[in-house]
Structures are given as C-alpha cells and as structure tokens.
N, C-alpha and C positions, 0 to 999 in steps of 0.2 A: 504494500500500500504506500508506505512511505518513502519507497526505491523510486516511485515517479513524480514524487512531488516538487516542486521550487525550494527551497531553501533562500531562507534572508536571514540577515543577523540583525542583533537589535542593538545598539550601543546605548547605555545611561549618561545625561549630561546636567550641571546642575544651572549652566546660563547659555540655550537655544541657541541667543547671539554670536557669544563667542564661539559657541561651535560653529556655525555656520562659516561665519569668518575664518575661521581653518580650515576647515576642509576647503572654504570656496580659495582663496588665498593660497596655503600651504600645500591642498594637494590636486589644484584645478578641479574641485568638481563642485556640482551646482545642484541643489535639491529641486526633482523635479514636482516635486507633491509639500505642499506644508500643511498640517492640521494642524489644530489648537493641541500645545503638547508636543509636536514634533516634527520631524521631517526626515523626505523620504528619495534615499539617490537610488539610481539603478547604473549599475556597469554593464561591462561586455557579458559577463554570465553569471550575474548574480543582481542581488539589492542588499541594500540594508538602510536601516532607519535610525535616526536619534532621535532618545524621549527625553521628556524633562523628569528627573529623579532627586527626590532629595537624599537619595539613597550613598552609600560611598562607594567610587567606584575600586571595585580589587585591585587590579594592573598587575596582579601578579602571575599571569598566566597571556599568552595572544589570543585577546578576545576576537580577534576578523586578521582578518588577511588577504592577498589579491597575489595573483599570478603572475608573474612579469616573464618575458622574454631577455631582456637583459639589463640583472641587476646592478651592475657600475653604472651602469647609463642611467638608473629609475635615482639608484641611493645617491649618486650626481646631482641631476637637475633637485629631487629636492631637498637637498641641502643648500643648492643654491635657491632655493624660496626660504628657507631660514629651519628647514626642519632639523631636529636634532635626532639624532641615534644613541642607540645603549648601545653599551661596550658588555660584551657578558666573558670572564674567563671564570668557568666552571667544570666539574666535571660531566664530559661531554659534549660541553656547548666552549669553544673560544670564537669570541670574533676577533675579524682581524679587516680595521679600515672600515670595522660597522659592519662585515658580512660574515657569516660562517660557513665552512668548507666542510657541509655536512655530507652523509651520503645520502643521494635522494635527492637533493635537493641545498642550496644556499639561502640563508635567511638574513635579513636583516629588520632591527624592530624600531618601531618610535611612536612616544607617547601623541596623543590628541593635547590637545588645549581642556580635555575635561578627565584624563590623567588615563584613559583607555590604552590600552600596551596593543598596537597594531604592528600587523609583518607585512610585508613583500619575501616571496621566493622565488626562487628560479631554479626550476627540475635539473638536475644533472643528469643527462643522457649517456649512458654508458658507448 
C-alpha cells in the first residue's frame, strides 16, 4: 500500500518568515503553496513542507535531504549564498571540506535558519 504512495517530509519552524527567507535566499527555492501555519515546496521528486511549531526542533539526526548529481559543485554554490556546513569526525562519519567519502554514497549537512540538520548526497557509482 505504502510502496506507491508520494512521500513529503514535514520540517518544524518556530518564525515562517525566517524560514522562508532561507530557503528562498540560501537555497533558491520558493514555496509554491502557503496556508495559515505553513508552506509548501515541491522539487524534482519529492515535496516537503514547513509548519509553525513551538515545539524544539532535534537536529540531531538528517531530518530531509535531496539528491544531487555533483556534490562540490551543490556544497560550492551554497556556500557561496552564505550557507554553512558541519564538520563531523566521528566514528564512521569524517568529513573532509564539508563532504564525506562514505560508501554508497557522499554526504554533506547544514542547519536551516530554524536549526533543522539537512543533507545533500551524491550516490557513489561503483
């Protein structure tokens, strides 16, 4: 049942404004839907939404994430919009320049303006 459904993620935000300003800003995109409470983007094969929560949000795990084709060129340009990235040397995870040389896949993470811990990957093709 659930193998052909859509999938969106939902982000928590505690000032609509500021988020919107980051993401519109920070990572070029533009909410196509706004209700009372939130709003709503759609990508290449996905959506996701941000509510307003007075809730805290965790950040201690990649709440959304998005696929890229190539990651020096994505973790580039937005850094040149002023985003910043987490550095992780842990076990299993080191970044190196903001990216990690996982198998599977290359990760790199960074917070929202409403403290939300987002990734970009890029599948490593054997």
């Amino acid at each position: 049942m659930l193998a052909k459904a859509k999938v969106a993620a939902r982000l928590p935000a505690k000032d609509l404004n500021r988020a919107r300003a980051f993401y519109s800003e920070k990572l070029g995109l533009d909410p196509i839907e706004q209700r009372e409470g939130g709003l709503r983007y759609v990508c290449a094969a996905g959506e996701f939404a941000i509510f307003l929560s007075a809730g805290a949000q965790s950040g201690t795990h990649t709440q959304m994430g998005w696929e890229v084709e190539d990651i020096q060129a994505t973790v580039r340009e937005l850094r040149r919009r002023g985003v910043k990235f987490e550095e992780y040397d842990l076990p299993g995870l080191k970044t190196v320049n903001y990216a990690s040389k996982g198998i599977g896949e290359r990760g790199a993470w960074f917070r929202d303006s409403e403290g939300n811990l987002l990734g970009i990957g890029q599948p490593v093709r054997a």
